[in-house]
Residue, then its C-alpha position, 0 to 999 in steps of 0.5 A: x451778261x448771264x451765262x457768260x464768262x466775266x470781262x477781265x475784272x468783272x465788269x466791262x468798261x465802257x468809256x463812250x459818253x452819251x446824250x447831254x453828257x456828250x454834248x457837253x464834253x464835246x463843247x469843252x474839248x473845244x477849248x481844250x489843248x488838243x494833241x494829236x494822237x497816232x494811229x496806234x493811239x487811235x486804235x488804243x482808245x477804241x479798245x479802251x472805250x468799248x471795253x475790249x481792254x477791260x479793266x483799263x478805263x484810259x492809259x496807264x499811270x506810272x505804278x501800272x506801266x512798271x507793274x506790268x512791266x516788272x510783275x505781268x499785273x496791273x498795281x491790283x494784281x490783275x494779269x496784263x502784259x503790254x503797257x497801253x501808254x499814251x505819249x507826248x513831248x517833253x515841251x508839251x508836257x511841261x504845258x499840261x498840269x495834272x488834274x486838267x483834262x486834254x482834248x485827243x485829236x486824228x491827223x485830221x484835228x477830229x477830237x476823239x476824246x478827252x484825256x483826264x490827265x492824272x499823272x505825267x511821267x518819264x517814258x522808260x523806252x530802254x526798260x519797255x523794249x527789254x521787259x515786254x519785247x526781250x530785246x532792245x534791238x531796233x529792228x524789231x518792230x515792236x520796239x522801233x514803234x517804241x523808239x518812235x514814241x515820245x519821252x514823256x507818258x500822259x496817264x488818265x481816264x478817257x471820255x470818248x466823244x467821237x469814235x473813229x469813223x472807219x470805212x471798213x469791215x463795217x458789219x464786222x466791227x462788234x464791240x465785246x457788248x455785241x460779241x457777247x450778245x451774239x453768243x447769247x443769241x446762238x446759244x454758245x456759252x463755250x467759245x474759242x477765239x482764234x487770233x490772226x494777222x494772217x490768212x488761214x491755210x489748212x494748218x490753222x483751218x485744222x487747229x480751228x476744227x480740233x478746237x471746234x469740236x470741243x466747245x459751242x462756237x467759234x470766234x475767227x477774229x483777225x487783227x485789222x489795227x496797224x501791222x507790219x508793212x509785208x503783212x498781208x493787207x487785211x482787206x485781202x485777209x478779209x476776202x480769204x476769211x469770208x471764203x474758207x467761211x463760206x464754203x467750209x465751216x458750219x454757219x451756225x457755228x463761226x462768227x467773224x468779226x474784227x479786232x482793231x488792235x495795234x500788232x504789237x509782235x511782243x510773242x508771248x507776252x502778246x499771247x497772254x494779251x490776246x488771251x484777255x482781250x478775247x475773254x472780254x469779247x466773251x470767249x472762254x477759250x482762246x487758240x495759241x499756235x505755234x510762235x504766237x505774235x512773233x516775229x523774226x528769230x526773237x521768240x522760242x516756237x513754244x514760248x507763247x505756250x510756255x507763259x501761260x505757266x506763270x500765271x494762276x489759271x483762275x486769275x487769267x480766266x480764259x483758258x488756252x488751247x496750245x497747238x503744235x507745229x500742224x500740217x498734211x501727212x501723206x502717209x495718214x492722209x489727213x491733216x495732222x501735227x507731231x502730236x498725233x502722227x508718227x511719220x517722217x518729214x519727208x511725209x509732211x507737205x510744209x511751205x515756208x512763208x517765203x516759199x507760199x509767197x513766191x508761188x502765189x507772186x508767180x500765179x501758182x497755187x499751192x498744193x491743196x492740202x497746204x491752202x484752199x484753192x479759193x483761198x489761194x485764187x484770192x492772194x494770187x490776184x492780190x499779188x498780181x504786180x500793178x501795172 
């Protein structure tokens, strides 16, 4: 789309077949070995088929997986992060033969797609934990879902003949081609996005606004694919978004829409990822904070900063805005981060996660320069105990 910034490769992918095309694909896949694919895989084949993660046009063969993990390319030398890898048993993989194609299958036996199955390989679970996770330790949630998947890797092109049928976020659910021609409409040619599995307090609030003022739009795009199990559901994030939106930021200058990505919790390898995935919606800038994607004690607090030094900034496209640790200084009576005020700690209201969470669980709200009160109304009656 002219005027707007390249998808990663240069051309958007997309993978949903139409028409006559579709009609007879589908008729096929009924008599195709059907496997049944994870949510995580679900969410995978709807980035992969409305383009999200372009340039892959299915899941990865073997010279990709180890090329991303060894060298953060694909083969071609493009930037990529995380392997998108589709799994499978080792007995059913002895019944596959490469060059067949493989009907793709929800929990409830819906075929979704068909995998074009080029290569079928060992899943190298131990070497993936370390290179893209940094830790082999099955308490991290990245790499137990990694644990989890099976042995043996089906690499191919898909054709998606059904997509999943979500019944939520409906009118926030834009693939990148209508992110991209909502910008286009709105006259934005210069768009921050800003990636969250979490609601937005006055800290992310700030880092938005100073990112604002800088380019034409602003893109809140919060991930809604699978997360850790005490991460705030992300119906109630949705709530907290549409609120600070509605009563804080200029209209005609934010779009929400959601990502249905899996939470991977790789920090900055995840970053980088994130990063791309944002340019192929068409932002041309992307907001990285403080620990970005990370969980735990597994990642420096700027490390998520710090990769982006690998990389060729031309090869990567869209260009990061790094944040520092943000919060309200009393002494500047303002919004404010350890780049830009010279005062103490004891000035700074900073609440621990456990803490906000505590507060919220007993009907408290937390200071107004920590959350906005409509923001803090919604979690306090999400965390009401059931009765």
């Amino acid at each position: 789309m002219e005027g707007l910034i390249a998808p990663h490769g240069g051309t958007l992918v997309n993978r949903i077949i139409e028409g006559k095309e579709r009609e007879e694909l589908a008729k096929k896949a009924t008599g195709l070995k059907k496997i049944t694919i994870s949510d995580r895989e679900i969410s995978d084949v709807e980035m992969i088929a409305m383009g999200a993660l372009s340039p892959l046009e299915g899941f990865m063969g073997k010279d990709d997986y180890h090329s991303v993990m060894d060298t953060m390319t694909l083969k071609n030398g493009l930037p990529w992060t995380i392997p998108i890898t589709l799994s499978t048993s080792a007995d059913i993989a002895k019944t596959i033969k490469t060059g067949s194609d493989v009907a793709l299958a929800d929990a409830n036996g819906n075929v979704l797609a068909v995998l074009h199955v080029s290569e079928i390989f060992q899943h190298d679970k131990k070497k993936e934990a370390e290179q893209v996770y940094g830790t082999s330790e099955e308490a991290h949630p990245g790499v137990k879902k990694v644990y989890e998947m099976h042995e043996m890797l089906l690499g191919g092109k898909i054709s998606v003949i059904k997509r999943h049928e979500y019944s939520d976020f409906k009118e926030e659910r834009l693939d990148p081609k209508e992110t991209r021609a909502l910008f286009k409409a709105k006259g934005w040619k210069r768009v921050v996005g800003f990636q969250t599995r979490n609601p937005i307090h006055r800290a992310h609030e700030y880092i938005q606004k100073c990112a604002l003022e800088t380019v034409d739009g602003l893109l809140i795009h919060p991930l809604v694919g699978e997360t850790k199990g005490d991460d705030i559901p992300a119906s109630v994030r949705m709530l907290c978004y549409k609120a600070l939106i509605g009563g804080y930021y200029p209209k005609d200058r934010v779009a929400l829409a959601v990502n249905p990505a899996a939470m991977r919790y790789a920090g900055p390898k995840e970053a980088i990822f994130h990063a791309l995935i944002r340019k192929n919606f068409g932002c041309t800038h992307f907001i990285v904070g403080r620990d970005h994607a990370g969980v735990g004690k597994y990642y420096g607090t700027f490390d998520a900063h710090y990769i982006f030094d690998e990389f060729d900034p031309a090869a990567i496209g869209i260009t990061p805005m790094f944040f520092d640790h943000t919060f309200y200084c009393k002494k500047c009576t303002s919004m404010a981060s350890y780049k830009s005020c010279p005062h103490d700690s004891e000035n700074h209201i900073i609440l621990s996660g456990t803490k906000v969470r505590d507060m919220l669980r007993s009907g408290q709200y937390p200071p107004p320069e920590f959350s906005r009160p409509e923001v803090a109304a919604i979690l306090i009656e999400a965390m009401k105990p059931q009765s």
